[in-house]
Every structure is written in structure tokens, then in C-alpha cells.
C-alpha positions in Angstrom: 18.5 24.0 22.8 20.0 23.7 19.3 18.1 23.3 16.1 18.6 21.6 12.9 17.4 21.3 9.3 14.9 18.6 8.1 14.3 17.8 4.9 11.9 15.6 3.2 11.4 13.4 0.4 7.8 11.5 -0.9 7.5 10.7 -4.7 5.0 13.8 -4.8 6.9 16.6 -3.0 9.9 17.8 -0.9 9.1 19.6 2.7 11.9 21.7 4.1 12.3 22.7 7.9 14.8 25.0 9.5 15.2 25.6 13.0 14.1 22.3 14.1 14.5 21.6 17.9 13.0 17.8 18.1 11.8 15.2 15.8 10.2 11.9 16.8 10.0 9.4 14.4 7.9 5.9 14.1 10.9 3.2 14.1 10.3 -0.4 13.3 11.5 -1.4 17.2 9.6 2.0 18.6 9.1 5.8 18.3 12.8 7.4 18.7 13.6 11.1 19.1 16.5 13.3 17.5 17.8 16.4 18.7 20.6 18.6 17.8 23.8 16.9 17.8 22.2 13.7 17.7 24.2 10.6 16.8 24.6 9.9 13.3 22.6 6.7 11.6 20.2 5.4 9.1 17.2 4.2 10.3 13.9 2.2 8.9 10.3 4.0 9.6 6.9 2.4 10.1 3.5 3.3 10.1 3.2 6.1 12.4 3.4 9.6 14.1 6.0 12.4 13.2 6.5 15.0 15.6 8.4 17.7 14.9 8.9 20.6 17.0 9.9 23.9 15.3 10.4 27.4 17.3 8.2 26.0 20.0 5.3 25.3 18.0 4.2 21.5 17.7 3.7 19.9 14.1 2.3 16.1 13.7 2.2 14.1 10.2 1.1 10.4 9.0 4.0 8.9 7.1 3.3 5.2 5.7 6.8 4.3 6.6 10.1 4.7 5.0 13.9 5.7 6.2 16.0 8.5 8.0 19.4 9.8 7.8 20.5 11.5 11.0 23.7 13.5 10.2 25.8 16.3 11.7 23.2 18.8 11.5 20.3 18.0 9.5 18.0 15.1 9.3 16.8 13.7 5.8 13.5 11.5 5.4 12.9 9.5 2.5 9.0 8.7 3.0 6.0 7.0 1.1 4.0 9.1 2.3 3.5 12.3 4.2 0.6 14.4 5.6 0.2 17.0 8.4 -2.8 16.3 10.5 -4.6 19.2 9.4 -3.9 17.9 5.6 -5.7 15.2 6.1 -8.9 14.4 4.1 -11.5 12.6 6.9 -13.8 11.6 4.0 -10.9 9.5 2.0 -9.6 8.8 5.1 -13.0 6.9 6.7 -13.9 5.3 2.8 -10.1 3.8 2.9 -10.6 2.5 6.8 -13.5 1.1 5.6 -12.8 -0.9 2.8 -9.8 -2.2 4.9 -12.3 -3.8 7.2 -14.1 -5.0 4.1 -11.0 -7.3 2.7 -10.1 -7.8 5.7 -14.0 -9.9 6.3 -13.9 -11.1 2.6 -11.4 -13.3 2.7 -11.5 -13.6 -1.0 -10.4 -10.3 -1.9 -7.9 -11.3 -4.0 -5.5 -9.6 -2.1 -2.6 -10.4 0.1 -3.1 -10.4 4.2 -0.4 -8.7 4.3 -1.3 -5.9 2.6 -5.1 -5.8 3.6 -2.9 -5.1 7.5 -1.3 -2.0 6.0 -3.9 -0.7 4.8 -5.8 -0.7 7.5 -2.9 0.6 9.7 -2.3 3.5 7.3 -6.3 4.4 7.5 -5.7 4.1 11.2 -3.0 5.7 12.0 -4.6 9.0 9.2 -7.4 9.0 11.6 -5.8 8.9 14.6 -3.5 11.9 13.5 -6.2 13.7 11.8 -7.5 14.9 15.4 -3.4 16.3 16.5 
């Protein structure tokens, strides 16, 4: 199996990995997995699970969405957000879960539906990962 370089970009840090065997990334239509000499393309992220696989060893992180570039021999992620599950802060994590369940009960929040329904996906999906 053939690896690859992926890189990563958040407005708080870059992430480089060499040797990459498999990624799996949270598309808007579904998870979809890249391995070496994988057909080129840009692609839209959601909320979600990345998997990366790196000299045999498993890696997981919460992204809150963004986009990939799948070219020739690398992979570049532009992300909002980024944290491997054992980065991940189960305090802040729960307090953010629950005041998403808060707005989402007071309807008077002042705050968009839309974005009470990421939040709470975001907290989610943290939690979720925080146990990979």
C-alpha cells in the first residue's frame, strides 16, 4: 500500500502527516476514503470523523467542517476546526452540549435555528470522538 502527505490548515495551526496510507473524511453526501493515487478533486466537509491511518496506527479527529484538495500525492484540508480525540476537553465539551440543548428549548435565544443545530452537532460529534 502506498502513502501520502497530508497537510492541514485551521485558523489556529497547521498539522503535517507523512506516510499516510488512508484518510476518511466527513463529506456533505457521506464519509469518503482517499488512498494513494486517489483521483484528484476538491471536496466540501461536514461535521464529522477524520480517520487517518499512518504506519498502521489509527488516528481520529472532530473537524467542524470545511474542504479537501485530493492531488497527485498529498491531500490538503482547509478546516474550522480540528481536534484529535485524545485533545479533546470533556468538560468544555459537555458545558457546550449543554447549552445547545438549552437554545435549542428556549426558543427565544436570540439566536438562529440554524446555528443552535451546529452547535449541537459539533458538541456531539466532540463527544462522540472523544471516546476513539
Amino acid at each position: 500500500m502506498g502513502s501520502y502527505i497530508v497537510e492541514i490548515v485551521t485558523p489556529i495551526r497547521e498539522v503535517k502527516f507523512e506516510n499516510v496510507n488512508y484518510l476518511r473524511c466527513p463529506g456533505l453526501d457521506g464519509s469518503f476514503g482517499v488512498m494513494n493515487k486517489h483521483r484528484e478533486g476538491v471536496f466540501a466537509l461536514s461535521v464529522g470523523e477524520i480517520k487517518l491511518i499512518q504506519k498502521s496506527k489509527d488516528k481520529y479527529f472532530a473537524t467542524g467542517g470545511g474542504y479537501v484538495e485530493i492531488i497527485a500525492d498529498s491531500v490538503k484540508l482547509l478546516l474550522e476546526s480540528l481536534e484529535e480525540s485524545n485533545e479533546i476537553d470533556l468538560d468544555r465539551a459537555n458545558k457546550s452540549l449543554e447549552r445547545a440543548k438549552n437554545r435549542k428549548i428556549q426558543k427565544n435565544s436570540g439566536l438562529n435555528e440554524n446555528r443552535i443545530d451546529a452547535s449541537l452537532a459539533r458538541a456531539i460529534n466532540r463527544l462522540r470522538i472523544s471516546k476513539r
